[in-house]
Structures are given as C-alpha cells and as structure tokens.
C-alpha positions in Angstrom: -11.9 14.7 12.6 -10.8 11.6 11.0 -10.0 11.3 7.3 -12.7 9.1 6.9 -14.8 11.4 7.5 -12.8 14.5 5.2 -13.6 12.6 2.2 -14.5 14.5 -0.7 -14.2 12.1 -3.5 -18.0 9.9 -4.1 -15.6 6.2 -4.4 -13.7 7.3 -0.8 -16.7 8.2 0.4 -18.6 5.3 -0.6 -15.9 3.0 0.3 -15.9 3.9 3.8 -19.6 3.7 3.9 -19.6 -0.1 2.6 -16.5 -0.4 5.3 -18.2 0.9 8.5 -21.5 -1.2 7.4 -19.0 -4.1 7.1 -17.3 -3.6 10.5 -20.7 -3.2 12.5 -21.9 -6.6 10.4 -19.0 -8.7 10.5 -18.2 -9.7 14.6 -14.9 -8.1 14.7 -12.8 -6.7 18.0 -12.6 -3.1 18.7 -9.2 -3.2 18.9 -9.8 -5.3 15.1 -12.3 -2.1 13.7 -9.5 0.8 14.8 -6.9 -1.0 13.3 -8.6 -1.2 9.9 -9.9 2.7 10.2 -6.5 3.7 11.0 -5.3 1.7 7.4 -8.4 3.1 5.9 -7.2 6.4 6.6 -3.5 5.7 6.1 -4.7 4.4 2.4 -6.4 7.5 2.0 -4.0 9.7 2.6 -1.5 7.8 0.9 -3.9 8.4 -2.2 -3.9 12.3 -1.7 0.2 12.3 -1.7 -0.3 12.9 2.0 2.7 10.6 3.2 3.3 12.2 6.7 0.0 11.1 7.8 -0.5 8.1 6.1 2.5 6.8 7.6 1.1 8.4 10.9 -1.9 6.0 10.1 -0.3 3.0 9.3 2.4 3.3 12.1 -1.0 3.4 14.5 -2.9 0.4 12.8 0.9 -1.4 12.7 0.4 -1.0 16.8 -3.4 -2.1 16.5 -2.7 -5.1 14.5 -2.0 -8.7 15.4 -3.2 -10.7 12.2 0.2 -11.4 9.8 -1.5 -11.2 6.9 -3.3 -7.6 7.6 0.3 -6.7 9.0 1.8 -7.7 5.8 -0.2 -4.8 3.7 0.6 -2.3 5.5 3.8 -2.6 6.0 4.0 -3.1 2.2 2.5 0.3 1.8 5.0 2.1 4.3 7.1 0.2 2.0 5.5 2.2 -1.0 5.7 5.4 0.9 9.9 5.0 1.3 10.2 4.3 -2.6 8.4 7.3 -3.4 10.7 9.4 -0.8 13.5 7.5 -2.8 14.7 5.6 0.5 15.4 2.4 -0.8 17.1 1.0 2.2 13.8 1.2 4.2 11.2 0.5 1.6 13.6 -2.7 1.3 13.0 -3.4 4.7 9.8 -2.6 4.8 8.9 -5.0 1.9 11.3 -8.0 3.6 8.5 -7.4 6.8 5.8 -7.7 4.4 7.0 -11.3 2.9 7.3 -12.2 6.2 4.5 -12.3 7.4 2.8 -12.7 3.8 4.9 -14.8 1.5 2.4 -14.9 -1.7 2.0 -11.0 -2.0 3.9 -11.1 -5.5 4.1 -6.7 -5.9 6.2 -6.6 -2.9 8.4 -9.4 -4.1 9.1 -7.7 -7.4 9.7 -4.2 -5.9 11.8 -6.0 -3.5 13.5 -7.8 -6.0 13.8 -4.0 -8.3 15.2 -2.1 -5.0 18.0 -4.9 -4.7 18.7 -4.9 -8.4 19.2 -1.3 -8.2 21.1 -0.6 -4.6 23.8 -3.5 -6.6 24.3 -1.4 -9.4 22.0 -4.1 -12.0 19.7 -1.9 -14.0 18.8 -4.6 -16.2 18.0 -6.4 -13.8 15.6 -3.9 -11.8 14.3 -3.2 -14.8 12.9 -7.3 -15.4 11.6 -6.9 -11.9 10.1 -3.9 -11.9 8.4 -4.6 -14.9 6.9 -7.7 -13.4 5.5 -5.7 -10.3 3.9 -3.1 -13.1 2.2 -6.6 -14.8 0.6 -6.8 -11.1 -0.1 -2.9 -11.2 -2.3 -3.0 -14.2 -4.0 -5.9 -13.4 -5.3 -4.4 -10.3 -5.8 -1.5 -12.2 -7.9 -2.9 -14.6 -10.0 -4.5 -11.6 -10.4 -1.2 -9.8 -9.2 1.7 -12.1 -10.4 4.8 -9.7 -7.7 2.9 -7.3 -4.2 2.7 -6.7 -3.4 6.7 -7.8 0.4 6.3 -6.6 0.5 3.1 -8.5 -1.0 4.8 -11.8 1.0 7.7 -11.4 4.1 5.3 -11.2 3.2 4.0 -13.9 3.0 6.7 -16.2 6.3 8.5 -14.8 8.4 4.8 -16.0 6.5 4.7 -18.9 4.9 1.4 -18.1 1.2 2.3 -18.5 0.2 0.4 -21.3 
C-alpha cells in the first residue's frame, strides 16, 4: 500500500487529497503524476523520521523525473536526509545537485555553505550560515507551521527556534 494512502495525520491526509485532485485536473504525464506520488511519499516519510524509505521514494521519483527544477527539491531533501545521518560529505553533494539544477533555492545554499564551513574546521563561519538557512526555516514555518517537522525539530535541537 502506498504511504499515501497510510496516512493518519488529517493535514497528510488532506494534502494528498488536494494533490491527487490536482494531478487528475492539471494535464500532466503519467510518468509526471508517479514522480510526484513517489516525492509525496518520500516527504512523508521523511516527516515520520522514516529515512530508509523516504530516500527509497525520492531515489524512485529521482528516476521518474526530468524537470531541473522538481529534480532540484528532491535531491535537496536526500540532502536533508544525509545531514541528519551526520554524512556531510553526501548531503554536500547532494545540495551542489540541487543548485544545479535550481540556483535560487537559498536553504540549500546556506546548508551548503554551513556543511563546508564545518568539514574546514570554521565554526564561526557555519554558524553565520546556518543561521541564515534557519531565517529561511522559520519563514516557511510561519507560512505552514504543521510543516517541515525535521526542520522544526532542527531548530529547537540548535536553539534557533525563535
């Protein structure tokens, strides 16, 4: 069963309604609506703490995907998931894919920017950027607070939830 269809939580679950409505609305490829379930999913688990199988998800859509710009957000959030397994080396990689192919996503920049900082040794440094990229955090937040869990809970573990 897809995780789209596991949800327990009423904004999940109303989210994927509005999304499935949107995808039979909007003319859209096949290949185009399985790509964006399996990022729907791979956000969802990524929510839950469920890395394995959001990377599982985003790895699949990554195949699915041709658009640059879609590309670019997932690969930022494999990026996410390799920061919070504390591999900097690929979430660094990750997040130079991302600019790639999306140059004005400014969160990836800055926890580009931190990673670098801190794989040189520059904790002030690291700390400038990384304090910029939580700047980016809470104004999402603020826009959607019931989203970005693993942002939130980033957050509040570097004492940067204001």
């Amino acid at each position: 069963m897809p995780r789209s269809q596991k949800n327990d939580n009423f904004i999940d679950k109303t989210f994927t309604i509005v999304a499935d409505i949107l995808l039979r609305i909007i003319p859209t490829t096949q290949r185009e609506k399985e790509a964006f379930t399996y990022y729907r999913d791979g956000m969802s688990a990524q929510s839950e703490g469920e890395y394995a199988e959001a990377l599982q998800n985003y790895y699949e859509a990554m195949r699915l995907e041709i658009d640059p710009y879609d590309r670019s957000y997932i690969l930022y959030n494999i990026g996410l998931i390799h920061t919070s397994n504390g591999e900097h080396a690929k979430a660094l990689e990750y997040y130079f894919q991302a600019l790639e192919r999306n140059p004005s996503l400014p969160q990836a920049f800055n926890n580009m920017r931190g990673e670098q900082a801190i794989q040189q040794g520059d904790s002030e440094t690291s700390e400038a950027w990384f304090n910029q990229a939580a700047d980016y955090w809470r104004q999402a937040i603020s826009l959607a607070p019931s989203n970005y869990i693993e942002a939130q809970n980033w957050l509040k573990i570097t004492g940067r939830f204001k």
